[in-house]
N, C-alpha and C positions, 0 to 999 in steps of 0.2 A: 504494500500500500504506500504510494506516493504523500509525500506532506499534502499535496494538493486536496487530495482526497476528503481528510477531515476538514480541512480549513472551507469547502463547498458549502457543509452542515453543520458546522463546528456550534451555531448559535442553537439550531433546532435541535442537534442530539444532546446539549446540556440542559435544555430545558426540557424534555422527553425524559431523562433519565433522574430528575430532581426530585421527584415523588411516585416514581412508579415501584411497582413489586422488586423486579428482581435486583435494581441499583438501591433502591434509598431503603428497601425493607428487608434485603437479603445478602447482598454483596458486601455492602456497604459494611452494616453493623458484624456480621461475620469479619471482617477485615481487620474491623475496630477492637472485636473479642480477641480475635488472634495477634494484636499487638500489644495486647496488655497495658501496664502501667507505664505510660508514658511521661509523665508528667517529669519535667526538665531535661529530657532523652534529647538528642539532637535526631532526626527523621530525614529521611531521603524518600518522598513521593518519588516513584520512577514510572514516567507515564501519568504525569496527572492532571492531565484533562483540564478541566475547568475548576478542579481544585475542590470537591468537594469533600474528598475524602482528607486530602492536607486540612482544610476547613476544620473537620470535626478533630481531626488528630492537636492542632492548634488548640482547640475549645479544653481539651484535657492537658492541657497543660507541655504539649509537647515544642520544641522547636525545628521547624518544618522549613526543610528547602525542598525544591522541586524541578520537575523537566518536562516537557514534553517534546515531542517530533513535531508539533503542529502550532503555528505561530499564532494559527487563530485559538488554539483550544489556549495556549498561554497568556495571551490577553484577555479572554473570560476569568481565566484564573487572578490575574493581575486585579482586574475589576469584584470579584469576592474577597482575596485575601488583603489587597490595597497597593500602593505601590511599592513601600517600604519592603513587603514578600521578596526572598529568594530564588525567582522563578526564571528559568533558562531556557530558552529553547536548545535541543539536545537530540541527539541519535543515540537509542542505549544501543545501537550495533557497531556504536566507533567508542572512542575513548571520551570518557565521561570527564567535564570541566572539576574533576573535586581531587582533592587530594586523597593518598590515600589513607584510611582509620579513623576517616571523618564523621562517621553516622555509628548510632547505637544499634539504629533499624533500619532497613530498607523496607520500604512496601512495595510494594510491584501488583496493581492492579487492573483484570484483563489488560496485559499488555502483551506478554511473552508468543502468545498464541499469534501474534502478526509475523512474527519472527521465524525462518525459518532455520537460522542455526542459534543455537542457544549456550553454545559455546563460548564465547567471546563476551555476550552481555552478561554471563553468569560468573563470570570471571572477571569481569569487570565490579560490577555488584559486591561479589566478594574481597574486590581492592579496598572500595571504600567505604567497607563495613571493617569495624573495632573490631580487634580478638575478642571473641564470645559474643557481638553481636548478633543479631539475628533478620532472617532475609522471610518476610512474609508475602504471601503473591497467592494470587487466583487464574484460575484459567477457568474454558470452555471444559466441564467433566468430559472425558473421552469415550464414555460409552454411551451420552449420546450422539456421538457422531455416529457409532454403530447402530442406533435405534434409529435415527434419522437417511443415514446411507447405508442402508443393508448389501446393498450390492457392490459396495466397494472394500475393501481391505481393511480391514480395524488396525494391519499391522505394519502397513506403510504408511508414510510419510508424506503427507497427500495435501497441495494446496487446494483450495476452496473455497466457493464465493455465496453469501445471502444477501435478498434484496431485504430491506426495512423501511420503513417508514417513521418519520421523527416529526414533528407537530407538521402533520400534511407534507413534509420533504421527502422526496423520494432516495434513498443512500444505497448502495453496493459496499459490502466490506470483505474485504479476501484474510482467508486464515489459514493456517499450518493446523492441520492433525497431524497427532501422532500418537502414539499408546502411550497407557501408563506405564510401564516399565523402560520408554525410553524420556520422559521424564526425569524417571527415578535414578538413572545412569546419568544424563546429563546435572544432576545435582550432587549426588556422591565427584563426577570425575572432576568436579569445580570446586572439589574440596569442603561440601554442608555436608552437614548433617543432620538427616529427615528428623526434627523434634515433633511433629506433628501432621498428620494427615486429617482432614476434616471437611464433613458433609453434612453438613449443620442445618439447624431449621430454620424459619426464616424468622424476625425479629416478631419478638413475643406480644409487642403491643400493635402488629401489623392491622389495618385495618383491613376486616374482614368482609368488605366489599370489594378489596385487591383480588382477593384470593381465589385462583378459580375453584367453581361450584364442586367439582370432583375433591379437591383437597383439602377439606375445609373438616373434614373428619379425619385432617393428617395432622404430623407437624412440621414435615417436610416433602421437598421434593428435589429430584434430582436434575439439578443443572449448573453447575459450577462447581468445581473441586481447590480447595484450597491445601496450603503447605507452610507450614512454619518451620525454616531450616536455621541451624546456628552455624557457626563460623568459627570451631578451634581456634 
């Protein structure tokens, strides 16, 4: 995916994603659970959009710098966090502007899944994460890409394209599948180590007119896989 690409919808997918189910009720707060106590941590947003999630991390007391590939998504951010914000425009596929052992945390949120080697920004991530910090991120859960393309390979490594739609905008976004266990190898060979694996419910106070009618006798559902990795 070209910067161009977000920067087209960059206004309509932040304002799509600000209150709906599976970003502001499910992603979101799971991200948040999975980074713990932040409070005086220094935080590295990788991939952060419009800054929602730096936003809430900020609110608990965290200190939050950030990047995005998309100039436009970093100026929505700029306009929530203010100007004062340490927000970059950045490629996590090149060398990242930060020194390295400069973050307690990294977040990495849907981001990695645009990427198709994860080699290089996983190693990078891990530059500039502290000894014993820790590297949190969400992806697309991979088996549903197997529920959704049945007829293609669960165990190759397959670009991929969905249409969406964002307040009336029409968007195409391309993504990298690839299984769990090539995940799992690209995070052991970058040096983490797996602290957590998690497929969480969606946030407890969700409103229950979000929810679709099938799931509402659940407490979760399955579409997004997260990972809390630490850093020797």
């Amino acid at each position: 995916m070209s910067v161009s690409d977000y920067d087209a919808f960059a206004k309509a997918y932040s304002t799509a994603n600000e209150n709906n189910l599976l970003n502001a009720w499910y992603e979101r707060p799971a991200m948040i659970n999975l980074a713990g106590d932040v409070a005086g941590r220094h935080v590295l947003d990788a991939g952060c959009g419009s800054g929602p999630l730096a936003a809430a991390l900020r609110e608990k007391g965290a200190v939050v710098r950030g990047f995005d590939l998309s100039p436009g998504m970093v100026a929505l951010a700029r306009q929530r966090l203010g100007d004062e914000a340490d927000l970059k425009v950045a490629d996590l596929g090149e060398r990242l502007p930060y020194d390295d052992d400069s973050f307690d945390i990294v977040v990495c949120s849907l981001t990695l899944h645009y990427l198709r080697d994860w080699a290089a920004p996983l190693n990078e991530l891990r530059r500039v994460l502290r000894p014993n910090g820790r590297l949190v991120l969400s992806v697309p859960h991979p088996t549903v890409y197997m529920f959704n393309y049945q007829d293609r390979d669960y165990f190759a490594l397959t670009q991929y394209s969905e249409e969406f739609e964002f307040e009336g905008q029409n968007a195409v976004l391309t993504y990298w599948h690839r299984p769990l266990h090539a995940m799992t190898d690209a995070f052991t060979d970058a040096g983490f180590r797996i602290a957590a694996v998690s497929e969480p419910p969606w946030a407890p106070d969700t409103p229950t007119d979000l929810l679709p009618a099938k799931a509402r006798e659940r407490a979760a559902f399955m579409c997004f896989l997260f990972f809390a990795l630490e850093a020797p």
